[in-house]
C-alpha positions in Angstrom: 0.0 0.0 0.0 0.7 3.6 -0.8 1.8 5.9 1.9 -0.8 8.5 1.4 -1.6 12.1 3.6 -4.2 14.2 3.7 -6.7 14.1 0.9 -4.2 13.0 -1.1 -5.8 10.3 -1.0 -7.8 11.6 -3.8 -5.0 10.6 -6.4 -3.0 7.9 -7.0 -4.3 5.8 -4.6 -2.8 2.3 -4.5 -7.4 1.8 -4.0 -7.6 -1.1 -1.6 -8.2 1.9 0.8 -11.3 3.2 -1.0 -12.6 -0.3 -1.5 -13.0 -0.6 2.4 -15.7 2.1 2.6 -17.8 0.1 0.2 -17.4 -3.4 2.1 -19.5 -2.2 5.2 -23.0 -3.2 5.9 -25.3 -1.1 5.7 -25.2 1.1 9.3 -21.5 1.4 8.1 -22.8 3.5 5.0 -25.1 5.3 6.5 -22.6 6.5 9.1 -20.6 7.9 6.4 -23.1 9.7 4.5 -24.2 11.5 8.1 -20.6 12.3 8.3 -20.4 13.6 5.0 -23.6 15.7 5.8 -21.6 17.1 9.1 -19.1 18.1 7.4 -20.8 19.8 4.9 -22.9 21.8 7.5 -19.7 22.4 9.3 -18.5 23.9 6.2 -21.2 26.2 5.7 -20.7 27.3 9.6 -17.2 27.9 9.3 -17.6 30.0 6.0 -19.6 32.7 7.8 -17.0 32.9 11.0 -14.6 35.7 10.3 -10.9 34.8 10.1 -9.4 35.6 13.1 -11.3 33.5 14.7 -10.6 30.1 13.1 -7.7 29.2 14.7 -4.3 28.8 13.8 -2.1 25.5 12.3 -3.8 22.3 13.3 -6.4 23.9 14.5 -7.1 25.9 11.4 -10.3 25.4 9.3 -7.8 24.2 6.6 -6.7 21.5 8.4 -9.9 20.4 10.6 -11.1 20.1 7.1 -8.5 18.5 5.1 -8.1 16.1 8.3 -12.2 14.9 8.2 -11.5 14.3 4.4 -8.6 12.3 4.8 -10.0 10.3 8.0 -13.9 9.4 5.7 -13.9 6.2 3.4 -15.7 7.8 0.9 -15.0 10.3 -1.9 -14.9 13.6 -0.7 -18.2 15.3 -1.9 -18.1 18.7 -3.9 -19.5 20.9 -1.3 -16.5 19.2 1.2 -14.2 20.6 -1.8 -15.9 23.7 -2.4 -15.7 24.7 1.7 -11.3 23.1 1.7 -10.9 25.8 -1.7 -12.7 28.2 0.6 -10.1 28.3 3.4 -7.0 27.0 1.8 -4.1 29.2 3.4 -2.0 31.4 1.9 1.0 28.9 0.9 -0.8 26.6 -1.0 -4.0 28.6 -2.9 -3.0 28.0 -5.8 -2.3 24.8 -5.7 -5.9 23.7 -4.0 -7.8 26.0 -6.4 -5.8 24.0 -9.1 -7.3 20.3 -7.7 -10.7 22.2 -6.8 -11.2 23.4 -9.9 -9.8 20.0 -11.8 -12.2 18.0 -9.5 -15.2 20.8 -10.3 -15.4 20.6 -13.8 -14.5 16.9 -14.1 -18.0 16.0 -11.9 -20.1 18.7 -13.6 -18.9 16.8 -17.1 -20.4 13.3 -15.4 -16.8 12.1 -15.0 -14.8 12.6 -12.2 -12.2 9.9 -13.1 -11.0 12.0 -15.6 -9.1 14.8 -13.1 -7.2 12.0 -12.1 -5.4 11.6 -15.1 -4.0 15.5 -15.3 -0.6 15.5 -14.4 -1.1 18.9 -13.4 -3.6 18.2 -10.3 -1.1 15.3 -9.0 1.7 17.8 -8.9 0.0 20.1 -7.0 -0.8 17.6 -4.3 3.2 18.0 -3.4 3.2 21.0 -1.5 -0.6 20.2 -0.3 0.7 17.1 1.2 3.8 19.0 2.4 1.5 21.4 4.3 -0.4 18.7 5.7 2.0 17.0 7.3 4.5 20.1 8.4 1.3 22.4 9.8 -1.7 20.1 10.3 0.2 17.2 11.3 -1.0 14.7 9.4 1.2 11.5 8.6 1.1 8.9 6.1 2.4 5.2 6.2 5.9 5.2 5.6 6.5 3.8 1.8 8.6 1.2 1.4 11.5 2.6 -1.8 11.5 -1.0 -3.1 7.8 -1.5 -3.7 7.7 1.4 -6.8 6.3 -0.2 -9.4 8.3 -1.1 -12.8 7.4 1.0 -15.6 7.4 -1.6 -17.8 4.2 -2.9 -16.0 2.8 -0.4 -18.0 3.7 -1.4 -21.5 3.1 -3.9 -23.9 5.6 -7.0 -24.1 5.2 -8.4 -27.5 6.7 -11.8 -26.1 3.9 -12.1 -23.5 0.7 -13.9 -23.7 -2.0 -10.8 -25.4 -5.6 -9.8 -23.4 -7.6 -7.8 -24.9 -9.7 -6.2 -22.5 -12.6 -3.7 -23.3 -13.7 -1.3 -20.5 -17.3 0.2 -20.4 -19.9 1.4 -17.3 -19.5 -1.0 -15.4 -17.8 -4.3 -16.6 -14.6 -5.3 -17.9 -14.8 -7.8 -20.5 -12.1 -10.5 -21.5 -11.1 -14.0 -22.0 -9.7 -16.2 -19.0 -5.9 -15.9 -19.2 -3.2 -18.4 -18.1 -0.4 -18.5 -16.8 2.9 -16.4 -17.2 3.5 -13.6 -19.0 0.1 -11.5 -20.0 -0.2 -8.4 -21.1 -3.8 -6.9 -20.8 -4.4 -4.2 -22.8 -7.6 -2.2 -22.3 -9.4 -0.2 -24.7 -11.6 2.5 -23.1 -14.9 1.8 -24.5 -17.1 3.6 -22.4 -18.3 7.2 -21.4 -16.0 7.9 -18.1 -11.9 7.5 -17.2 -11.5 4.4 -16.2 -8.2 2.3 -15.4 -7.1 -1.0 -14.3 -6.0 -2.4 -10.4 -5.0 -5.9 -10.5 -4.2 -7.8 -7.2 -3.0 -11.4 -6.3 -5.0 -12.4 -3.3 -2.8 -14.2 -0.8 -3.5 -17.9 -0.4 -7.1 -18.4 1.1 -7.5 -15.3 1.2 -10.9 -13.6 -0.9 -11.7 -10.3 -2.4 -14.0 -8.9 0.2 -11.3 -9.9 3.4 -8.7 -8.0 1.5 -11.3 -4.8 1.2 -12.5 -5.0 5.1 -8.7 -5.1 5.8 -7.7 -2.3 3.7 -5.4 -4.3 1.8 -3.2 -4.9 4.3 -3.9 -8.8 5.0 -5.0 -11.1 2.2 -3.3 -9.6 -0.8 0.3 -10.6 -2.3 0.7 -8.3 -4.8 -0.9 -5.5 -6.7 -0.4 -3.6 -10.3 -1.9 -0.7 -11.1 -2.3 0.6 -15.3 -1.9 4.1 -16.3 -5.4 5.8 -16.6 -7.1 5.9 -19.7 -10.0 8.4 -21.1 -12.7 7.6 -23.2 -11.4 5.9 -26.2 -7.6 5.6 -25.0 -5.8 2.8 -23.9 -4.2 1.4 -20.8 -1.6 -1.6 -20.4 -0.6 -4.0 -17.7 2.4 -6.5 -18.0 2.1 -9.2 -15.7 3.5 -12.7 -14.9 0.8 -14.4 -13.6 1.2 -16.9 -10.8 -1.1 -19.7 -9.6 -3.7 -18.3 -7.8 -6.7 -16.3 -7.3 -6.8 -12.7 -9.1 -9.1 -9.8 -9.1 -9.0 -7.0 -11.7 -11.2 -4.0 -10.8 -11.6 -0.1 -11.3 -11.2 1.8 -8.0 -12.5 5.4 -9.8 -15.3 6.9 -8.6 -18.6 7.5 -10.2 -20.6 10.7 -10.8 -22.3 9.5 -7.3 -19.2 8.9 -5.4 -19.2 4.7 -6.0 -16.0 3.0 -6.7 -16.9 1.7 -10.1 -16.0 -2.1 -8.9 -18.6 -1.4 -6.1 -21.5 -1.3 -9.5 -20.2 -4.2 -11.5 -16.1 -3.5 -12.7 -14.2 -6.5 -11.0 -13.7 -9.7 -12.9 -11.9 -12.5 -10.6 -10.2 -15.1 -11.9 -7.9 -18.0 -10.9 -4.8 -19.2 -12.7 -4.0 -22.8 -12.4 
């Protein structure tokens, strides 16, 4: 997993984290939309309370805000953005009206997947994440330097067994593979971003024990494809090992859904 701070988690996310949130029952859910409805209220509050009186650092409206988010299973909602580009602090404006913004016209377009593929909006999570952890005191796990993923995981090996996978809302649609080399390449045939997370569940392990843990117990390995629009591609090289596999699309949908949570995860085992 990903060492992720603040609502970084937003972007890049290795996902088994966001999968959680939609493994609860259903007082689970229904605890996170109140807090989602808190939050926005608290939002709304805050706005009208004039500066000086909104504390400083970690106890700033900035970071009470930006710690909720990062603390909540689900997506963050647009009014929860709206209220974080409201009170973002001097240092980093720019970059939180740059993700803001991003985020904004990505939902109002019906596809909020697709700010996560602008380099731009990841960049500016550096100093956002920076600020985080130096004023509001966030932390992230520790990330381990050896487990950055190859960047030929994301390219095509002309020697390796050939998938062709197509990618619509909300399915992913290909032939078993078998073992060894595979490269799955995925043709964006939908309407939204989509992109491809595929994990090696640990021996007796099953999807939905991996989810409730987080992905911290039950899961070997995991690759992750570059994101791909609407009619764009994505590739993932793998050598795959006997065992039980689960490909899946982590992005969220218009209503805040991981899109494997309505229909995009194919598991498979290789013998």
């Amino acid at each position: 997993m990903n060492g992720r701070i603040g609502w970084k988690a937003l972007v890049g996310v290795s996902a088994l984290a966001l999968m959680a949130g939609a493994c609860g029952d259903d007082e689970d859910e229904a605890s996170t939309a109140t807090t989602a409805e808190e939050v926005d209220d608290a939002a709304e509050e805050e706005e009208s309370t004039e500066s000086e009186e909104a504390g400083e650092g970690a106890d700033s409206e900035y970071c009470q805000l930006s710690t909720e988010i990062n603390e909540q299973d689900s997506f963050p909602t647009s009014e929860q953005l709206e209220a974080i580009g409201a009170v973002a602090p001097e240092e980093i404006s720019e970059e939180v009206s740059l993700v803001v913004d991003a985020f904004r016209a990505a939902n109002e377009a019906g596809d909020p997947g697709s700010a996560f593929a602008d380099p731009a909006v990841e960049e500016a999570f550096g100093p956002i994440d920076a600020y985080d952890v130096e004023v509001c005191g966030l932390e992230g796990e520790e990330e381990d330097e050896g487990a950055e993923q190859d960047p030929s995981v994301t390219e095509v090996d002309p020697d390796a067994a050939q998938v062709a996978v197509a990618a619509t809302e909300y399915a992913f649609d290909f032939e078993a593979p078998a073992a060894g080399p595979t490269s799955f390449t995925m043709a964006n045939d939908g309407d939204e971003t989509h992109f491809m997370l595929l994990v090696k569940l640990a021996e007796g392990a099953t999807i939905e024990e991996a989810l409730e843990s987080e992905g911290e117990e039950g899961v070997d390995e995991e690759f992750e494809s570059d994101i791909a629009a609407p009619g764009d591609d994505a590739v993932l090289t793998v050598d795959l090992t006997p065992g039980n596999w689960a490909l899946l699309c982590p992005i969220p949908t218009p209503e805040g859904e991981p899109h494997f949570a309505v229909g995009m995860i194919e598991e498979f085992t290789i013998e």
